[in-house]
Backbone as CSV, one residue per row, in Angstrom:
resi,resn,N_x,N_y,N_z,CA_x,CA_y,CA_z,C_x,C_y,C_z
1,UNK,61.175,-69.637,-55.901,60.701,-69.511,-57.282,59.335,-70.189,-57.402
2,UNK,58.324,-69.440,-57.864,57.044,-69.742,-58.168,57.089,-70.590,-59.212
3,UNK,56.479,-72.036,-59.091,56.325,-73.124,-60.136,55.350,-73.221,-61.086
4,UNK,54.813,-73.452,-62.054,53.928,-73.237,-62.577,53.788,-74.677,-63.425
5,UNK,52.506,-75.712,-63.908,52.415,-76.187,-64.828,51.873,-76.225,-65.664
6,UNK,51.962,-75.668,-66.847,51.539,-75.316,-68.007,51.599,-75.403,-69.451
7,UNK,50.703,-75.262,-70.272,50.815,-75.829,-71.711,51.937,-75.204,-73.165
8,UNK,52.613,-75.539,-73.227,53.529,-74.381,-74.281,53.030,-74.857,-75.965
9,UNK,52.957,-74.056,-76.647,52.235,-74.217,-77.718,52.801,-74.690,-78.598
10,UNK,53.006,-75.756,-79.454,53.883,-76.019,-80.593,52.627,-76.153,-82.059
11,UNK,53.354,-76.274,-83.142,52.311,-76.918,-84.184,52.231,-75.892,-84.950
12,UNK,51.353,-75.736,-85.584,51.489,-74.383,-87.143,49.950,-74.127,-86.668
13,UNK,49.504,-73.017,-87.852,48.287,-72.258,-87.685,47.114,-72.958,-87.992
14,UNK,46.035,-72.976,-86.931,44.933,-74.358,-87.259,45.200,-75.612,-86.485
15,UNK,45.809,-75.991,-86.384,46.605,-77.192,-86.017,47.506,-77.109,-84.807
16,UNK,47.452,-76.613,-83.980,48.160,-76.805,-82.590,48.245,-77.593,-81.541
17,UNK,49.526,-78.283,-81.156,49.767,-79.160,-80.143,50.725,-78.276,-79.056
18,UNK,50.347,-78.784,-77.994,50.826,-78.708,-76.739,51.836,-79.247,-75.718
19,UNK,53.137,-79.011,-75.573,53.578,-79.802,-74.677,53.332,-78.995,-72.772
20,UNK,53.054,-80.368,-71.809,53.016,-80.142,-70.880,54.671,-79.871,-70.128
21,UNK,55.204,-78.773,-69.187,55.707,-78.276,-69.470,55.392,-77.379,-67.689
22,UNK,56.901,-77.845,-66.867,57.156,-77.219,-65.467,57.937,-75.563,-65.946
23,UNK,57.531,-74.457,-65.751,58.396,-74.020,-65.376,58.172,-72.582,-64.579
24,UNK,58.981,-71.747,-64.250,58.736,-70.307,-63.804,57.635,-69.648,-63.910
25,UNK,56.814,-69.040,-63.320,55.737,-68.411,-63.500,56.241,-67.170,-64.352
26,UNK,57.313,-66.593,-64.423,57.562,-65.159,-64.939,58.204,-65.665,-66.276
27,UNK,58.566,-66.792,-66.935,58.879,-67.063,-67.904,57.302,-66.853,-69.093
28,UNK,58.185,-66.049,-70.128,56.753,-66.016,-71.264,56.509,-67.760,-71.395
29,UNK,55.477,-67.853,-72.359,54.606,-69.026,-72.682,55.414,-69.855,-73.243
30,UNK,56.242,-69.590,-74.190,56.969,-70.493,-75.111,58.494,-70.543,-75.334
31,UNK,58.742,-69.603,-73.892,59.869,-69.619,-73.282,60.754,-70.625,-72.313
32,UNK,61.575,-70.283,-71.987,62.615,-71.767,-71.189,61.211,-72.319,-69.760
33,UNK,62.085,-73.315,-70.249,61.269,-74.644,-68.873,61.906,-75.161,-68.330
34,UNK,61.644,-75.528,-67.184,62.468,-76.510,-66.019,62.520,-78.023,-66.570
35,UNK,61.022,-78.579,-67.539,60.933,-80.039,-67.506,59.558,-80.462,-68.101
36,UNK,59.757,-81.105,-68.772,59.043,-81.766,-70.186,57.775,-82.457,-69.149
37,UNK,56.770,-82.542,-69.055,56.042,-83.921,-68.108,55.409,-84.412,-68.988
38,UNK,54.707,-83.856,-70.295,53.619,-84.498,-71.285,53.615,-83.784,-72.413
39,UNK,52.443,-83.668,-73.144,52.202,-83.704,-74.384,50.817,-83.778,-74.292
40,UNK,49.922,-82.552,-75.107,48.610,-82.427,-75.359,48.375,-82.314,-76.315
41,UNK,47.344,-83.155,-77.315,47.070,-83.283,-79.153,45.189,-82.975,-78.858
42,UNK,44.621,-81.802,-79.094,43.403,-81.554,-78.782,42.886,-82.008,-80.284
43,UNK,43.752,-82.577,-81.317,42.940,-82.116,-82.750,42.840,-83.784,-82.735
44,UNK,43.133,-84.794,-82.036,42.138,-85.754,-81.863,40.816,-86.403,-81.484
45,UNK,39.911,-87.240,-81.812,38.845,-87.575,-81.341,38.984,-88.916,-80.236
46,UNK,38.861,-88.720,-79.066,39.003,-87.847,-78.112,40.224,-87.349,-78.213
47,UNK,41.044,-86.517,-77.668,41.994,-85.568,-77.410,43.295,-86.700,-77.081
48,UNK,44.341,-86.526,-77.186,45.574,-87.541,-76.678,46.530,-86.851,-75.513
49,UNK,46.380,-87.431,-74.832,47.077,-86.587,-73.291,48.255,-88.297,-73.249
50,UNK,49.375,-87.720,-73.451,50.566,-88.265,-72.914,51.515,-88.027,-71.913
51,UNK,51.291,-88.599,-70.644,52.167,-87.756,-69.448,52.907,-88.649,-69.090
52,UNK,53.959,-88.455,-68.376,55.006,-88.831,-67.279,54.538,-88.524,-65.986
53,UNK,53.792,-89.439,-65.340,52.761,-89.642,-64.471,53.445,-89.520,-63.138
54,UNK,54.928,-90.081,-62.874,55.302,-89.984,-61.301,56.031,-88.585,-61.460
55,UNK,56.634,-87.838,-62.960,57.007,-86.539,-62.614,56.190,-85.426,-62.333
56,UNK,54.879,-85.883,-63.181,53.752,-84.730,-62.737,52.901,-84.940,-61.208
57,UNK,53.287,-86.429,-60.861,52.655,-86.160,-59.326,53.861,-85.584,-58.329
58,UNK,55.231,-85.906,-58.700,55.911,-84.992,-57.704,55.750,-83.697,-57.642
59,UNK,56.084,-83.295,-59.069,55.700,-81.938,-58.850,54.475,-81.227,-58.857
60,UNK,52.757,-81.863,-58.711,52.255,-81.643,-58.153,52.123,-81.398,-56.522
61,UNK,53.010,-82.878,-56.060,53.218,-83.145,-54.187,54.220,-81.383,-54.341
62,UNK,54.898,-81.081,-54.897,56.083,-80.181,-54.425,55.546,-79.084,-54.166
63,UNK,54.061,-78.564,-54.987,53.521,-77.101,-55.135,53.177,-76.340,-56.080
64,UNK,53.605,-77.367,-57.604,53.455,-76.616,-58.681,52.031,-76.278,-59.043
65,UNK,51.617,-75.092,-59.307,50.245,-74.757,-59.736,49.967,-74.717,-60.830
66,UNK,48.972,-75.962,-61.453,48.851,-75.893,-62.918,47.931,-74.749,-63.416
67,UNK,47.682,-74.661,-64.363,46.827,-73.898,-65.202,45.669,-74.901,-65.013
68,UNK,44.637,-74.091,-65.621,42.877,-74.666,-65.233,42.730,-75.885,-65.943
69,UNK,43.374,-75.560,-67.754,43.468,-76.437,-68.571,44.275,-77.909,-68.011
70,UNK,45.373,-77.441,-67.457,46.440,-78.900,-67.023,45.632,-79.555,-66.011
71,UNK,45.008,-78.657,-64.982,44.396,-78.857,-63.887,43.235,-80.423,-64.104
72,UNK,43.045,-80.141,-65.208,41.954,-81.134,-65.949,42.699,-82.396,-66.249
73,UNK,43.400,-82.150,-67.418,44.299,-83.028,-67.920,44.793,-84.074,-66.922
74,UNK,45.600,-83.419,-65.673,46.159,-84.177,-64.809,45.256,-84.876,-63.655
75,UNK,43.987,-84.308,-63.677,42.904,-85.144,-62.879,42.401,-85.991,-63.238
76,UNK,42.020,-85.760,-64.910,41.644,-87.138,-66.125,42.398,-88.353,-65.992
77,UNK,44.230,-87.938,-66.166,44.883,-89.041,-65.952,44.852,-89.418,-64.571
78,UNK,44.955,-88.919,-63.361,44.636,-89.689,-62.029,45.776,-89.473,-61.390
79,UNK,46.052,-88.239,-61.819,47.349,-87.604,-60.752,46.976,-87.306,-59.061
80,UNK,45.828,-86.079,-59.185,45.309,-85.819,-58.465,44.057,-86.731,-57.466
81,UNK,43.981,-87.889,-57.801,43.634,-89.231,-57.443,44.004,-89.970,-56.534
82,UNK,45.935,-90.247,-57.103,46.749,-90.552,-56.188,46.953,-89.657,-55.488
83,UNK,47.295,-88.433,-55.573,47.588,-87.537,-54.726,46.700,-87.311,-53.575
84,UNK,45.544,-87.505,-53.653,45.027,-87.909,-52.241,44.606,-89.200,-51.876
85,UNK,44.765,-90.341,-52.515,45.235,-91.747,-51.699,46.831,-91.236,-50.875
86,UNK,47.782,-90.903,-51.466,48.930,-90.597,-50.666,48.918,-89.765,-49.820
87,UNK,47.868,-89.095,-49.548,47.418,-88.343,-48.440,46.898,-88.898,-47.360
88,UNK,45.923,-90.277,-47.497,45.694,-90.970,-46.643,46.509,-91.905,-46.327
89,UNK,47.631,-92.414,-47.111,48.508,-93.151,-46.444,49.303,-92.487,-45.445
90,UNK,49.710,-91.425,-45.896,50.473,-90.553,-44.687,49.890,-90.281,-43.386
91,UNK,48.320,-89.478,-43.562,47.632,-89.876,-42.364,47.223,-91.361,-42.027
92,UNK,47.720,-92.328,-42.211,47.453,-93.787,-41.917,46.421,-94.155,-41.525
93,UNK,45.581,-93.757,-42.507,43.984,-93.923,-42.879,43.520,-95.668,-43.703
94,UNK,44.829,-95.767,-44.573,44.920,-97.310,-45.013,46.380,-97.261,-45.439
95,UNK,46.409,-98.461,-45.947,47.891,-98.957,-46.366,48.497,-98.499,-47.813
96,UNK,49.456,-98.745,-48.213,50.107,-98.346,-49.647,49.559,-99.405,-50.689
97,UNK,49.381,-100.758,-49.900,48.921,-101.499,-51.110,47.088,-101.248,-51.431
98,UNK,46.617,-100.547,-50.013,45.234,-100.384,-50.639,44.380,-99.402,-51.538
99,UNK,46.255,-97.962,-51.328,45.783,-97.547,-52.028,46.032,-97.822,-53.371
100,UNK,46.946,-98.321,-53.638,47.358,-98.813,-54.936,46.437,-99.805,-55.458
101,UNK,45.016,-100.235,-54.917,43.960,-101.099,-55.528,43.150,-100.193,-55.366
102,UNK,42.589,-99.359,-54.838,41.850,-98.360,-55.354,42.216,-97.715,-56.144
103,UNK,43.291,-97.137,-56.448,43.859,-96.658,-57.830,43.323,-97.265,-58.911
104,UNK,43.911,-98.790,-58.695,43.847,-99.871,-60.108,41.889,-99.621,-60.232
105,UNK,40.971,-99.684,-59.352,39.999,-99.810,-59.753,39.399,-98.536,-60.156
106,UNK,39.918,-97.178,-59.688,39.364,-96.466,-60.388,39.795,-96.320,-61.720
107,UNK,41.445,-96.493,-61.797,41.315,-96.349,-63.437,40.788,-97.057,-64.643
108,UNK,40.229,-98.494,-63.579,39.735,-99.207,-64.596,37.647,-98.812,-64.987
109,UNK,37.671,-98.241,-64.191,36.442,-97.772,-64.281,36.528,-96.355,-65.492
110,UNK,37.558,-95.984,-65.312,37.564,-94.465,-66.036,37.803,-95.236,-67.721
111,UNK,38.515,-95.897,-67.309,39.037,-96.747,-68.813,37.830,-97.265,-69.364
112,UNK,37.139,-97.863,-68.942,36.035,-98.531,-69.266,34.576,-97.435,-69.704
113,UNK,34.538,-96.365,-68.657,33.647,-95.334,-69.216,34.484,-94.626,-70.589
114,UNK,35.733,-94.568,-70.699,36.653,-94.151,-72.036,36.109,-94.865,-73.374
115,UNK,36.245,-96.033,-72.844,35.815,-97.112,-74.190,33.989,-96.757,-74.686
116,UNK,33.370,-96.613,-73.686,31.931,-96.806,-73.899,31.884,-95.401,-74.759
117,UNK,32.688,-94.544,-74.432,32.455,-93.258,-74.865,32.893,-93.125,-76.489
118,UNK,33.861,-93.783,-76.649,34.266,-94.212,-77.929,33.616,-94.825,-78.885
119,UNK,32.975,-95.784,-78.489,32.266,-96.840,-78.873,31.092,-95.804,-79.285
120,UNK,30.546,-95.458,-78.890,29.143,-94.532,-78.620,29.837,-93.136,-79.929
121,UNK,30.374,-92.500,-79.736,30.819,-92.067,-80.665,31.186,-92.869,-82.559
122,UNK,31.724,-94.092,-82.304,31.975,-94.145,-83.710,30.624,-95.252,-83.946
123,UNK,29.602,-95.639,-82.988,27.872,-96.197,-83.200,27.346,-94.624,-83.502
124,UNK,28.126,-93.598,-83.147,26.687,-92.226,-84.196,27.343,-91.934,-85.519
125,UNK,28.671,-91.563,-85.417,29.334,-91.643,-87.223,29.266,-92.828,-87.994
126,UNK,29.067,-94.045,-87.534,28.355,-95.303,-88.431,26.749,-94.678,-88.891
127,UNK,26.101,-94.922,-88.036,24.797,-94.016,-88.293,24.492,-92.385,-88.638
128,UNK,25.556,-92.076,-88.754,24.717,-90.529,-89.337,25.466,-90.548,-90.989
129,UNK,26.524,-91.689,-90.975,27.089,-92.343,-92.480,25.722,-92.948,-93.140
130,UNK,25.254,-93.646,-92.466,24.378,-94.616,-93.260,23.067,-93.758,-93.573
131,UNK,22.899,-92.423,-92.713,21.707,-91.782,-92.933,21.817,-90.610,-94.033
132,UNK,23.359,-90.413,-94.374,23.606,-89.654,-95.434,23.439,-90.190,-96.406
133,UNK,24.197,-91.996,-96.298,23.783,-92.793,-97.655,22.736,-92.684,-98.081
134,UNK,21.700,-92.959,-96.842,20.284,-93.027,-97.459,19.604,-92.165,-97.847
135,UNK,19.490,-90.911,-97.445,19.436,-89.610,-97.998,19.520,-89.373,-98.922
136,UNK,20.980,-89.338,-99.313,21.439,-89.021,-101.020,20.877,-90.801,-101.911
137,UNK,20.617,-91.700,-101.540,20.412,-92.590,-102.173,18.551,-92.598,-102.924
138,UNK,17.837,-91.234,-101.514,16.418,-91.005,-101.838,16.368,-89.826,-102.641
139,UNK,17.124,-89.008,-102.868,17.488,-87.710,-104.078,18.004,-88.462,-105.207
140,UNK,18.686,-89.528,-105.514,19.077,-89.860,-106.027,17.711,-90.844,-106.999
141,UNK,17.061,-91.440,-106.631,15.662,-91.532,-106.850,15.115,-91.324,-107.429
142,UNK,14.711,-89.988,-106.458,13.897,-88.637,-106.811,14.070,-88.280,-108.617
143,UNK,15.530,-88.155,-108.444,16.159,-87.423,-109.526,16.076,-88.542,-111.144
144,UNK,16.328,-89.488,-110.815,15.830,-90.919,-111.691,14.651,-90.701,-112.395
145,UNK,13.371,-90.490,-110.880,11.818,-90.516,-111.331,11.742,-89.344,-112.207
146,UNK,12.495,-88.094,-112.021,12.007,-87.139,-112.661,12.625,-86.920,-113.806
147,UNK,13.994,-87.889,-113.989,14.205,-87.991,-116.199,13.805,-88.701,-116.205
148,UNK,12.678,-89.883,-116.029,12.237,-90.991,-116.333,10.411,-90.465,-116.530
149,UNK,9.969,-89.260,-115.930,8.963,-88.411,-116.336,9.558,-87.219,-117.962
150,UNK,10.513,-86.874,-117.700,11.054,-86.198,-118.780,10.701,-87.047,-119.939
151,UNK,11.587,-87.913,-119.658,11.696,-88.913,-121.056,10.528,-89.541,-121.969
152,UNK,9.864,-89.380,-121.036,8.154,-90.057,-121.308,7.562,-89.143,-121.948
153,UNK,7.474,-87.816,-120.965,7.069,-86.672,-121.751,7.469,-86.387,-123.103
154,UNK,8.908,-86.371,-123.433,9.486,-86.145,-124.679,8.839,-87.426,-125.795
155,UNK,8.791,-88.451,-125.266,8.454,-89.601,-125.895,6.959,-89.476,-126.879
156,UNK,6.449,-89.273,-125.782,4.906,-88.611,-126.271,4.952,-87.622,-126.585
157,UNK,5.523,-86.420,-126.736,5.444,-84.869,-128.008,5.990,-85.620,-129.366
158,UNK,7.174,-86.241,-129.014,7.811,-86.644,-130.487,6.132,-87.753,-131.272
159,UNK,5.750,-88.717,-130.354,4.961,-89.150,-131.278,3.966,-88.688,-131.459
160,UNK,3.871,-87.310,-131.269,1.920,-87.077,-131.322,2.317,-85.613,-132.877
161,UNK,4.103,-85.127,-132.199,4.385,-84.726,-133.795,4.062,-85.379,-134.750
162,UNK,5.092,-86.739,-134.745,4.975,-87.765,-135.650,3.595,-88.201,-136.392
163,UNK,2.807,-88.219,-135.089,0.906,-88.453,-135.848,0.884,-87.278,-136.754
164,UNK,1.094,-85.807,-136.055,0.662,-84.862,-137.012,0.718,-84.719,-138.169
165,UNK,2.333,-84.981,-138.418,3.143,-84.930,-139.671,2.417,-85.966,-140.675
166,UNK,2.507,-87.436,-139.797,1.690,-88.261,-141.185,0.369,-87.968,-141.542
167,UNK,-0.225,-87.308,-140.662,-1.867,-86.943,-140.845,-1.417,-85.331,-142.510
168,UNK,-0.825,-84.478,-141.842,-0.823,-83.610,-142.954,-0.164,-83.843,-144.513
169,UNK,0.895,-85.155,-143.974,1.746,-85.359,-145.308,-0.301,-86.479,-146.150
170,UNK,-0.564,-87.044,-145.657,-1.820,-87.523,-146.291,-2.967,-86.367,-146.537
171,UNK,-3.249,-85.526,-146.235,-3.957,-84.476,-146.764,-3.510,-83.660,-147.696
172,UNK,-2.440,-83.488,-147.335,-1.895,-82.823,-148.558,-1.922,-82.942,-150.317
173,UNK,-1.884,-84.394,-150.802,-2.169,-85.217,-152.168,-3.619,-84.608,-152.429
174,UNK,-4.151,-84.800,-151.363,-5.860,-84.615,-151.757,-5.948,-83.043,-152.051
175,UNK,-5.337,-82.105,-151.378,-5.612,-80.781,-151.991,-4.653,-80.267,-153.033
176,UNK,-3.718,-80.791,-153.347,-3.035,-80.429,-154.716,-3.988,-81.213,-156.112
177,UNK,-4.798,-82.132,-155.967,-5.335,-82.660,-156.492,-6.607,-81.180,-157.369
178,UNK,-5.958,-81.804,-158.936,-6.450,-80.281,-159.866,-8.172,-80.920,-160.536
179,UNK,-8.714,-80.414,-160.821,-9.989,-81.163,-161.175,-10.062,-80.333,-162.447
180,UNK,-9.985,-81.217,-163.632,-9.901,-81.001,-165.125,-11.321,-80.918,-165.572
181,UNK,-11.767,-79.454,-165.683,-12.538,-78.811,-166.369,-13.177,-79.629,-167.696
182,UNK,-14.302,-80.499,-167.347,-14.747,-80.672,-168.748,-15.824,-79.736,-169.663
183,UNK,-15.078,-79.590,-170.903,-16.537,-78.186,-171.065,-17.823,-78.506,-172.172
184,UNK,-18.391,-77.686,-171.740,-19.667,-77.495,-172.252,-20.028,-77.813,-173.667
185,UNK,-21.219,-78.492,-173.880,-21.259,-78.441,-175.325,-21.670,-77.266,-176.259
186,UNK,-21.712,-75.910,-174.977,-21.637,-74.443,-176.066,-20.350,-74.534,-176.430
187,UNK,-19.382,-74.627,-175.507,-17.939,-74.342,-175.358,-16.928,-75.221,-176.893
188,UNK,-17.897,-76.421,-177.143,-17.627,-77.452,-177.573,-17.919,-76.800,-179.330
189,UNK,-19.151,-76.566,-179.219,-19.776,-76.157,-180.862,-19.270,-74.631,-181.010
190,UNK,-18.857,-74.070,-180.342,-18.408,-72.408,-180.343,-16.773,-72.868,-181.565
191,UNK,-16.283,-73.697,-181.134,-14.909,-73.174,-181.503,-15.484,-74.095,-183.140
192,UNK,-16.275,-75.192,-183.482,-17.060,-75.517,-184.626,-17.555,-74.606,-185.706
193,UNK,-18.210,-74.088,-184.952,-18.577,-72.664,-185.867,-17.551,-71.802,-186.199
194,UNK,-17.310,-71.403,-185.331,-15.882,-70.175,-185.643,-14.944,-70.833,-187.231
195,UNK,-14.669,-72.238,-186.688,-13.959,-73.048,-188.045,-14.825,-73.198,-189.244
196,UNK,-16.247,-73.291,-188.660,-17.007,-73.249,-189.959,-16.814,-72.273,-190.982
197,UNK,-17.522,-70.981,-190.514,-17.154,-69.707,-190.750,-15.978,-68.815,-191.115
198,UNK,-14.706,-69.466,-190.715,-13.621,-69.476,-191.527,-13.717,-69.761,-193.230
199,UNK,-13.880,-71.348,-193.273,-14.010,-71.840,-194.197,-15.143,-71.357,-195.320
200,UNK,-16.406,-71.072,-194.873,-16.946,-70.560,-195.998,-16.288,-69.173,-196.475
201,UNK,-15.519,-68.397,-195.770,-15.126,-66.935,-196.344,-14.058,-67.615,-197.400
């Protein structure tokens, strides 16, 4: 029976997790399995790979052929690592305990490039936070200076109305202003006579 190790899909739409997962090559995807080895969460920053590390190196030692994807996964964690330190112990190239300190030091090297990588990641989302702050904090500004030009503007129409208005309400008195006709001393002796001339008839 052809072995296979591969990812079976769990999780809802958008959102999918993975369990790692021995089984039959002729079995569909999300069909029966021989044996659970891990668990893949890609919708983390970085990704979360949880394995059972001496079942996935046996059944790596046994023949199982992962998929390209697992292929990764299980080299990240340092399956395929040991798997050829235990290659040189068998050819008695070095000992079990040396390879088991080359192990320890490569994973501590991988661990350590893990962290830097992390680190380095949440030093650019600190900074591309603080560059949004500042951004919206310079629109924000912007937007200040320009009702604070509004307001000014309005400030000055209302008072240059205001001048207008008192300038016309003061002109105004002066042209309703009636100028009383004084009249003439024909105008004056005309209506004299007329009464005269009454009176003698």
């Amino acid at each position: 029976m052809a072995t296979k190790i591969r990812l079976q899909r769990h999780g809802r739409k958008g959102y999918a997790y993975y369990q790692i997962v021995i089984a039959d090559s002729r079995a569909p995807r999300d069909g029966k399995f021989i044996e659970k080895v891990g668990t893949y969460n890609p919708n983390t920053d970085p990704a979360t790979v949880d394995l059972k590390f001496d079942r996935a190196l046996y059944w790596v030692q046994t023949g199982a052929q992962p998929t390209d994807t697992v292929r990764n996964l299980l080299s990240d964690k340092g399956v395929y690592m040991m798997k050829h330190l235990l290659g040189g112990v068998k050819k008695g190239a070095f000992s079990q305990d040396e390879a088991d300190n080359r192990f320890q030091a490569w994973m501590k090297s991988k661990e350590a490039s893990i962290s830097q990588m992390k680190s380095k990641v949440s030093e650019k989302a600190i900074a591309d936070k603080k560059a949004a702050l500042d951004a919206e904090a310079a629109v924000n500004k912007a937007k200040a200076e320009e009702v604070a030009k509004k307001k000014a503007a309005a400030a000055v129409e209302a008072a240059s109305e205001a001048a207008e208005e008192a300038v016309e309400e003061i002109a105004a008195p002066a042209e309703e202003v009636v100028v009383e006709e004084t009249p003439t001393q024909e105008e004056a002796v005309a209506p004299a006579a007329e009464e005269a001339a009454t009176t003698e008839e």
